[in-house]
N, C-alpha and C positions, 0 to 999 in steps of 0.2 A: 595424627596425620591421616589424612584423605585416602581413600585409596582409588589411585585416576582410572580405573577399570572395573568395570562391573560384565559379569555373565548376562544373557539374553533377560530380560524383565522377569523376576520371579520364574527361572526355569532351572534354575542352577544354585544352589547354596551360596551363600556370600562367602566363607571359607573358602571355595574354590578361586577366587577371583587375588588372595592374597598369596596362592602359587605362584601368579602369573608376574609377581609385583619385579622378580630380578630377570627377569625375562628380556632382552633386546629386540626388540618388533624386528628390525632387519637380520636378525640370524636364526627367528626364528623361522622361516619361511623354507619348508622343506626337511624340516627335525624329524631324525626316522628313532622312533622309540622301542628298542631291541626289545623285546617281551617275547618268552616262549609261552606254549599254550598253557602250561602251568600256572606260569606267575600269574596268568591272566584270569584263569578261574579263579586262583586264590585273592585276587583283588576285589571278583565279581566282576570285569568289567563285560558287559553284552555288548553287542553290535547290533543294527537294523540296515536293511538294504536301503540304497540311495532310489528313489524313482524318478526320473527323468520324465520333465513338461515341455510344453512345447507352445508357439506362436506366443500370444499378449499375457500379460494376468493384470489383478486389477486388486486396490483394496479402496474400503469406504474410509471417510472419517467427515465427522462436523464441523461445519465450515458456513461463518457468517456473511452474508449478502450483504457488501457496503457500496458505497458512491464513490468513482475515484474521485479523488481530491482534483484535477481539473473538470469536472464537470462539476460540483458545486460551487454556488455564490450566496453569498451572507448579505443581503439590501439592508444598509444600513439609513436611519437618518441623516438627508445631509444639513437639516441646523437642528436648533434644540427649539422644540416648541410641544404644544397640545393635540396630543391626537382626533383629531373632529371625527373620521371617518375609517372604517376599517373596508376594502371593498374585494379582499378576496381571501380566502378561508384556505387552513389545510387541507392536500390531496387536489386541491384544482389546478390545472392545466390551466398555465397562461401563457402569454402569445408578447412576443416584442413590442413593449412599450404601452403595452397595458396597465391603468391605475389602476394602483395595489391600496394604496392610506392617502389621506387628504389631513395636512398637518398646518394650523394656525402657528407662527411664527414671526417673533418681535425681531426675529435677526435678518429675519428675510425684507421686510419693511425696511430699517436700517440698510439693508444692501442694497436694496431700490433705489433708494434715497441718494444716497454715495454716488451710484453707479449715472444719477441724474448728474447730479453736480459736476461729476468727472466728464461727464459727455458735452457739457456747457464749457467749461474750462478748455475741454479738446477743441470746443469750434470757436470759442474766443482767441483760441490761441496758433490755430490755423489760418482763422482772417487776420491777426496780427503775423505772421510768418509771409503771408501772400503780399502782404501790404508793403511789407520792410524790405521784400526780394524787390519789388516793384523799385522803391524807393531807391534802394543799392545798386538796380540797373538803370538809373538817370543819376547817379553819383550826386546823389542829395542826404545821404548819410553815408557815415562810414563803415566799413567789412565790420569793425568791432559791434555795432550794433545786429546786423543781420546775423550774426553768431549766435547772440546771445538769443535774440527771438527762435533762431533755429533750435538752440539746446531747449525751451523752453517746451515749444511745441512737441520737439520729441518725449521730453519728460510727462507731459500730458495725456499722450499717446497711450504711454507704458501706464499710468495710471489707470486710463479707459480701459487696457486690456485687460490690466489688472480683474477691475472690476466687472468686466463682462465673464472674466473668464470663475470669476465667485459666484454669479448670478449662474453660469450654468453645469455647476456644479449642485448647487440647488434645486437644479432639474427645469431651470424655463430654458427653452427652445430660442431656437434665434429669431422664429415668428415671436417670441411672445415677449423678446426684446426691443424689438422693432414698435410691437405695440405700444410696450412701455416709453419711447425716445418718441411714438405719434402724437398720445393722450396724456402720457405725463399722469397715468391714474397708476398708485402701490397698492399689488393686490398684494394681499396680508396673506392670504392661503397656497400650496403649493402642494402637487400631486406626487407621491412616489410612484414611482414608474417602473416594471419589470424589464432590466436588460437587454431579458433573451427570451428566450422561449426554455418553458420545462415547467417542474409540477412544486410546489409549496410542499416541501415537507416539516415544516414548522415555523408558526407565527408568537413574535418574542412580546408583544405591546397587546392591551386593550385599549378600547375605547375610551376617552379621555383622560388617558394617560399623558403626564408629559416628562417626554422623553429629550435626553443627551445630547447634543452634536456628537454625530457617529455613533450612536447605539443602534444594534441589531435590531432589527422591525421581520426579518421573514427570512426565511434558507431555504432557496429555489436550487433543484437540479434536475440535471439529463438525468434520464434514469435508463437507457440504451448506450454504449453497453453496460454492462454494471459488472463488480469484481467481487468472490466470493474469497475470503480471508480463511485460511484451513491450518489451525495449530498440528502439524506433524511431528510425530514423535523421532528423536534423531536417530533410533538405530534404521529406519524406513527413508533417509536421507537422501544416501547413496546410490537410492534405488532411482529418485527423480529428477526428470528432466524435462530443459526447456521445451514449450513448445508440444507437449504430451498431451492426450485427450483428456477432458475431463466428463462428467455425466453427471447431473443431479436426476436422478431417475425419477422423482416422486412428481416431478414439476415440468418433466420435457424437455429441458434446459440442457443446452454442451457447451461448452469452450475450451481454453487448453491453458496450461501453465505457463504466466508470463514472467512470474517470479521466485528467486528460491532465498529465503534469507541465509545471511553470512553470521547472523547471531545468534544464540541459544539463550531462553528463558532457564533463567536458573532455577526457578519452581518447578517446573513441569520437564524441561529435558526436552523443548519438543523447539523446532525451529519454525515460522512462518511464510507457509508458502498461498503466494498470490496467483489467481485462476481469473482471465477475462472471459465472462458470457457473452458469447457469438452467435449465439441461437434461442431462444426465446425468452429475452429479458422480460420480458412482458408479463410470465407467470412469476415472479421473484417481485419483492417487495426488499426494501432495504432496510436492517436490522434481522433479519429472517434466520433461523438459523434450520440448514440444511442438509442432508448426506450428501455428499461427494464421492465418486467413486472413480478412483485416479489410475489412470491405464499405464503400466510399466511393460517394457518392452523388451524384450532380452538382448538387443543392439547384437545379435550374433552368437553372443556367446553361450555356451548348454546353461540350460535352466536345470533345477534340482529341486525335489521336496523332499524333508528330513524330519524327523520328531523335533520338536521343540528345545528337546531336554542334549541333543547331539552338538549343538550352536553354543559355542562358547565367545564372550568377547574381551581381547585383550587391548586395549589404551585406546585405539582406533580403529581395530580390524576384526573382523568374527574369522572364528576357527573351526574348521572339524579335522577329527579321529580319524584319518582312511585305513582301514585295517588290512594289512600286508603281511607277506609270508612270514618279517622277521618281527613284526609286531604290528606297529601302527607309525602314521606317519601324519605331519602336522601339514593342513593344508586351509589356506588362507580364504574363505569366502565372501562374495557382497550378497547381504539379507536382501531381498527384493520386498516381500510382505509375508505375513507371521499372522498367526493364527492360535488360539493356547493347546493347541495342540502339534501345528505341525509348522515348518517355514520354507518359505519360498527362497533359494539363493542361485547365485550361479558363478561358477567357478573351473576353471580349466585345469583342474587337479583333480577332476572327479570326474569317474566316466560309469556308463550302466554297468552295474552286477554289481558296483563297488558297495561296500559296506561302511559302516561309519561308528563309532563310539557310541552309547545313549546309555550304559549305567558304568559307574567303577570311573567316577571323570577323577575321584580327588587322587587316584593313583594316577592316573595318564597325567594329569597335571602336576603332578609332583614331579614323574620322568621327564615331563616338558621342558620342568623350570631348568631341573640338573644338564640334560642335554641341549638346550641354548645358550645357558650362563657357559657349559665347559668349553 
């Protein structure tokens, strides 16, 4: 069997943490553990003073510089043909509607071609619609023929649309449609065209390659603002919030926390929290990986620093020792940030002068478990 509670990361024996297993989190909250000063030397257990902080703190962690998922686009091919021309490279900044690849294509021919016929048919079928309404308004034919010319013309219609609407998807313009219904010339070649504006961060084809309908040719993005991805470890969870400053110091860079995740990696025990860059995207590159140094705030409540070894955690909640005249007393704290030697927490159980537990934990936890279970 699992056991759903562990002590502070390597600060506390694993033995300790199967104390705590019959424990009820709700009754334990406020467990005063009768101990005279005897028992208490004979346990060993020590105390260390609590020190009280004050205003912001902050802790680091590695955290990789991505693109958010709305600012990147994948330019894929829109038919399957031969790559002729390749005309803009990784890291280049391109501009709306700038040629990127110049691609020969037998499908693009084919839809010219179509898209001809279909335009012939619509005006064949337009003068026979003008003709037959002409005709039905001097009652020289009957309603049932001007129907059927009308159902016809429309159906022509939808098929012209059709097909303009394939031709520009393939990237010619309604100038270069136009051209086509003037000259009646099928250009065989077609230009891929950038979007939007932003920079190449990777190109998928070489030269004379031939590529898919819908295969990836290039992944353009915004790279302002950009979002740095920070695997947090979960006992420092409780500690963050939205909208909190963030600092990559090495690079100039701040933003603030936009996201906290609601899942935990089972590997690592850490949850994923997401940081927008507000301020100098510029120095940051995507895929980068970076220090983060995440600003926790005490929202009011007193701040505390503790040895390491005083923080104990039971299912969901970290604990300390507050040592009192009839012994010690259980008192529920949130870790803010930790250090291997000392932790940041803050807690309304604890006030200055107070003292706290740091050796002699497997006895107090043993009075814990007895005094919450009774």
């Amino acid at each position: 069997m699992s056991i759903p509670f562990l002590p502070l990361a390597r600060r506390v024996p694993l033995v300790l943490a199967a104390l705590l297993l019959a424990v009820p989190a709700a009754r334990a909250e406020g467990v005063l553990l009768r101990l005279d000063d005897r028992a208490i030397r004979s346990a060993g257990i020590e105390a260390a003073r609590v020190e009280p902080e004050s205003g912001q703190t902050e802790f680091t962690l590695p955290g990789t510089v991505v693109v958010p998922p709305g600012q990147l686009t994948v330019i894929a091919a829109p038919a399957a043909g031969l790559i002729e021309a390749l005309l803009a490279v990784p890291d280049e900044l391109v501009t709306p509607g700038q040629p990127l690849a110049r691609l020969r294509s037998t499908e693009l021919i084919e839809a010219q071609r179509a898209y001809l016929e279909a335009a012939a048919r619509e005006n064949l079928s337009r003068q026979a619609q003008a003709r037959d309404e002409q005709l039905f308004r001097e009652r020289i034919i009957p309603e049932r023929r001007v129907l059927t010319t009308r159902a016809e013309a429309a159906a022509a219609r939808a098929v012209l649309d059709e097909r303009t609407q394939l031709l520009a998807l393939y990237g010619m313009a309604e100038e270069d449609l136009a051209a086509l219904r003037d000259t009646r010339r099928i250009a065989p070649n077609l230009e891929v065209r950038a979007p939007g504006a932003g920079v190449i961060l990777q190109r998928s084809v070489a030269v004379g390659e031939r590529v898919a309908n819908a295969a990836p040719l290039f992944q353009v993005a915004q790279l302002d603002p950009l979002w740095i991805s920070v695997q947090v470890p979960i006992a420092r969870v409780p500690a963050l919030q939205h909208a909190s400053r963030v600092v990559v110091p090495g690079q100039g860079a701040e933003g603030r926390v936009i996201r906290i995740g609601r899942s935990t990696d089972a590997a690592t025990q850490s949850v994923t929290m997401t940081a927008e860059v507000t301020r100098g995207a510029a120095a940051l590159r995507p895929g980068q990986v970076v220090g983060v140094a995440i600003s926790i705030a005490t929202n009011g409540s007193p701040q505390w620093r503790v040895p390491s070894a005083a923080v104990v955690r039971q299912r969901d909640r970290h604990w300390v020792f507050r040592r009192v005249p009839e012994g010690f007393q259980a008192v529920p704290v949130t870790v803010l940030s930790e250090t291997a030697q000392s932790v940041s927490l803050s807690g309304r159980g604890l006030s200055a002068g107070d003292s706290v537990a740091v050796r002699g934990m497997v006895a107090l936890l043993a009075e814990f478990a007895d005094a919450a279970g009774g």
